[in-house]
C-alpha positions in Angstrom: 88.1 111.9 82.6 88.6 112.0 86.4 90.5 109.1 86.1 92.8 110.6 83.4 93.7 113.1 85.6 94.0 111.6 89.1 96.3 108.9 88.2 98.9 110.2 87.1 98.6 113.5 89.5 98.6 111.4 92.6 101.7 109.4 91.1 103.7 112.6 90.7 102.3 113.8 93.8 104.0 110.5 95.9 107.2 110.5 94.0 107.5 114.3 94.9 107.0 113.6 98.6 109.5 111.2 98.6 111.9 113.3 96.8 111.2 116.4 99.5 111.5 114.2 102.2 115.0 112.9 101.6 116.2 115.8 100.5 115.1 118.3 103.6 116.3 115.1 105.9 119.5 115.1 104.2 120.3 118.5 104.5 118.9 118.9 107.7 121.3 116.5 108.9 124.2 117.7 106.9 123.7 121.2 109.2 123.6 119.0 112.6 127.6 119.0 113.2 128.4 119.0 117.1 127.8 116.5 117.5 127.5 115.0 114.3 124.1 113.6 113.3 124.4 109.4 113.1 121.4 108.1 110.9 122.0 104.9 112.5 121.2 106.0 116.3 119.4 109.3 116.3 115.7 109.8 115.2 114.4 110.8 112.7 112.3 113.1 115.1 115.7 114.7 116.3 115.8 116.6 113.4 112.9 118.7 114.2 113.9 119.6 117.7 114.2 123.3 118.7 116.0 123.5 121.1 120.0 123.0 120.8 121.8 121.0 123.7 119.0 118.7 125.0 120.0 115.7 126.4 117.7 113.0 125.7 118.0 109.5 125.9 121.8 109.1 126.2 121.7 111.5 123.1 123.3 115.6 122.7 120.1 117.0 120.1 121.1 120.3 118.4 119.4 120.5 114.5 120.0 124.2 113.6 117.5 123.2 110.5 115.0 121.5 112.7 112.3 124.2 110.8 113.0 122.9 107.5 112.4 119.6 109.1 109.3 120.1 110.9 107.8 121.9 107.5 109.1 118.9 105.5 107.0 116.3 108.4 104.2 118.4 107.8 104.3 118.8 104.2 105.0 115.0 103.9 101.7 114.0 105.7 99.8 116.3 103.4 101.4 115.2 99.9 101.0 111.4 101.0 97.7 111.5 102.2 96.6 113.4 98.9 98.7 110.7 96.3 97.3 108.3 98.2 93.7 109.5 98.0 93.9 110.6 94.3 94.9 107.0 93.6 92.5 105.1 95.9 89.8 107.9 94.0 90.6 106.4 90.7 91.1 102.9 91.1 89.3 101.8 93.9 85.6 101.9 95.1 82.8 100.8 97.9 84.5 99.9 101.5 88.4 99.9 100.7 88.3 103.2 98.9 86.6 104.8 102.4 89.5 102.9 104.1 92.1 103.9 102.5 90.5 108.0 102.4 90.3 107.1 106.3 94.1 105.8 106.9 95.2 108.9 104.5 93.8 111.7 106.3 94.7 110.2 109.9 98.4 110.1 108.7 98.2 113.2 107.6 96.8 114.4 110.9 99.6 112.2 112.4 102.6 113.9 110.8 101.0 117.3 110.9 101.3 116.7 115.0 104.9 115.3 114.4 105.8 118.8 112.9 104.2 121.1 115.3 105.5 119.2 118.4 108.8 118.3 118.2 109.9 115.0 120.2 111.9 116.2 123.1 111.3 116.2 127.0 111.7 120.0 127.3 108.7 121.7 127.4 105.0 121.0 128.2 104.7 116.7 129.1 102.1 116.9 126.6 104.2 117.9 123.5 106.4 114.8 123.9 103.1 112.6 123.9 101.5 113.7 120.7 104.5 113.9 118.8 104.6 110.4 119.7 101.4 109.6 119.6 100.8 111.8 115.7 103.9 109.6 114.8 103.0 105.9 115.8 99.6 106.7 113.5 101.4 107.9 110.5 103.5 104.7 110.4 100.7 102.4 111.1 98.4 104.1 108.5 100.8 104.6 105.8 102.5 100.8 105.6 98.6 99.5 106.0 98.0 101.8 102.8 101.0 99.9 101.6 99.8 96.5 102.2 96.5 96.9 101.3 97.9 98.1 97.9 99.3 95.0 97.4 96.6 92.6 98.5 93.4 93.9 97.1 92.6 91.3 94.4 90.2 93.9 92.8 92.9 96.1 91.3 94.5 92.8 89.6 97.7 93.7 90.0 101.0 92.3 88.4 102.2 89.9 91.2 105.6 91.1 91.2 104.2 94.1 92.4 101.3 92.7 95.2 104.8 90.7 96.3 106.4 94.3 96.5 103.9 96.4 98.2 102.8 93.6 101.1 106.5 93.2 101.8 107.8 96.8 101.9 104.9 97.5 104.1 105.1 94.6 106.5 108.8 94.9 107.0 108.1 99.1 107.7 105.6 97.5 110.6 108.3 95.0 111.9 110.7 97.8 111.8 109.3 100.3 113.7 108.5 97.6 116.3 112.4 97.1 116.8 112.9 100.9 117.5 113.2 100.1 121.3 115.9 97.1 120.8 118.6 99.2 120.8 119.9 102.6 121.4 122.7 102.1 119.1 120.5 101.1 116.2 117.5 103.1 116.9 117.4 105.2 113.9 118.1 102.5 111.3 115.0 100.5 112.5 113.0 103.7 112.5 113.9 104.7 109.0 112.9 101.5 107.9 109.3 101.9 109.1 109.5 105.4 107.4 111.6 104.8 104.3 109.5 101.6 103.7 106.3 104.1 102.0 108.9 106.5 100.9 110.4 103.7 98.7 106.7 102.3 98.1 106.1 105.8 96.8 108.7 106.4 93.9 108.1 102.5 92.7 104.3 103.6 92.4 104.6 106.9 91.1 107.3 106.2 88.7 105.6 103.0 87.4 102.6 104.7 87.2 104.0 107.7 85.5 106.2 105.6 82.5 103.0 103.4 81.9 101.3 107.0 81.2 103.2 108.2 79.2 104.4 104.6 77.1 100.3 104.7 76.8 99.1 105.5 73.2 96.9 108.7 72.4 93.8 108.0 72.6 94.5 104.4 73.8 91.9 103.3 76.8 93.1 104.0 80.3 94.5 100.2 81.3 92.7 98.2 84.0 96.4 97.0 85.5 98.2 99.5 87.5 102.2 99.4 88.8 104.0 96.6 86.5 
C-alpha cells in the first residue's frame, strides 16, 4: 500500500517543483528591467539578491522579486529532496536507498542556504561563501540522484530511459563546471547544471504519473518504472 501511494505522490511532487521553479524564475526576471535581466550572462543566484545596484562581477544586480526567488530556492530544495525520497522509498532498498535519502536531504540543506543567503559581496564575507558553498552541494547531489537513477540495474529500467537520466545528469555536472569559462555565457552553463534535474523531474513525474493512471484497477503495481 506504501508503494501505491508514494509513487505517484513523489512523481507529482517533482513535476510540481519544476513547474514552481520556472515559473517564480520567469517572473522574477520579467520584474528585473534596468538593466534588463540576460539569462544567458547573469545567475541564476542574481535573482535572489536584496539589494538593488550592486555591482558584481562586471554585472549591475537589482531583482525587485529577489523574495519570490529566494522562497522559490528554498521551496525547491524541500519539494526535490521529498520526490526524490518518496521515490527512492518505494523502489529502492539496502545501501542506494540510504544514498539517495543522504544526497536528498543535503540538497535540500544546500538550497535552503542558497535562499537565506543571497550571492552578493555586500554584506557579511560569510554570506557569499555559503550561498556558494549550499549551491555547489545541491548541484552535485541532485544530478548524482539523476545518474544514479539511470544506472542502478536493480530498478530494470527501460534503456531509453537509463540512456536519459545518466546523460541529463552528467551533462548538468559538465555544465556547472564551465560556469567560470565565460562571463558572457555564465548563466546558460549554470542553467544547464540546474535545468538538467528540472527536466529530469517532469520526464519522471509525468512518466510515472501516465503509467498510473494507464494502470488497470486492481492491476499489480509494475516492477518497471519511467518508459
Amino acid at each position: 500500500m506504501s508503494r501505491k501511494i508514494w509513487l505517484p505522490l513523489g512523481a507529482a511532487v517533482l513535476v510540481l517543483n519544476a513547474v514552481q521553479w520556472v515559473v517564480s524564475e520567469a517572473v522574477a526576471a520579467g520584474a528585473w528591467t534596468i538593466p534588463a535581466y540576460s539569462y544567458a550572462t547573469n545567475y541564476i543566484s542574481d535573482l535572489g539578491v536584496t539589494g538593488c545596484g550592486t555591482k558584481y562581477q562586471g554585472r549591475t544586480i537589482c531583482s525587485p522579486d529577489h523574495t519570490l526567488m529566494n522562497t522559490s530556492f528554498i521551496v525547491q530544495g524541500i519539494l526535490f529532496a521529498i520526490g526524490a525520497i518518496l521515490l527512492a522509498s518505494a523502489l529502492l532498498t539496502g545501501r542506494a536507498r540510504r544514498v539517495v535519502i543522504a544526497l536528498a536531504g543535503a540538497h535540500a540543506v544546500g538550497f535552503l542556504l542558497v535562499g537565506l543567503f543571497h550571492g552578493s559581496p555586500d554584506g557579511p564575507g560569510y554570506s557569499l561563501a555559503l550561498h556558494v558553498a549550499g549551491a555547489s552541494v545541491a548541484i552535485l547531489c541532485a544530478n548524482t540522484i539523476v545518474i544514479m537513477a539511470g544506472s542502478l540495474k536493480s530498478l530494470r529500467l527501460p534503456r531509453a530511459y537509463r540512456v536519459f537520466s545518466v546523460t541529463v545528469g552528467a551533462l548538468g555536472l559538465l555544465s556547472e563546471a564551465g560556469v567560470g569559462l565565460s562571463t558572457s555565457t555564465a548563466g546558460i552553463f549554470e542553467r544547464g547544471g540546474v535545468y538538467s534535474w528540472l527536466l529530469w523531474s517532469v520526464v519522471t513525474g509525468v512518466s510515472l504519473l501516465v503509467r498510473q493512471v494507464r494502470r488497470p484497477a486492481g492491476a499489480k503495481m509494475p516492477e518497471n518504472v519511467p518508459a
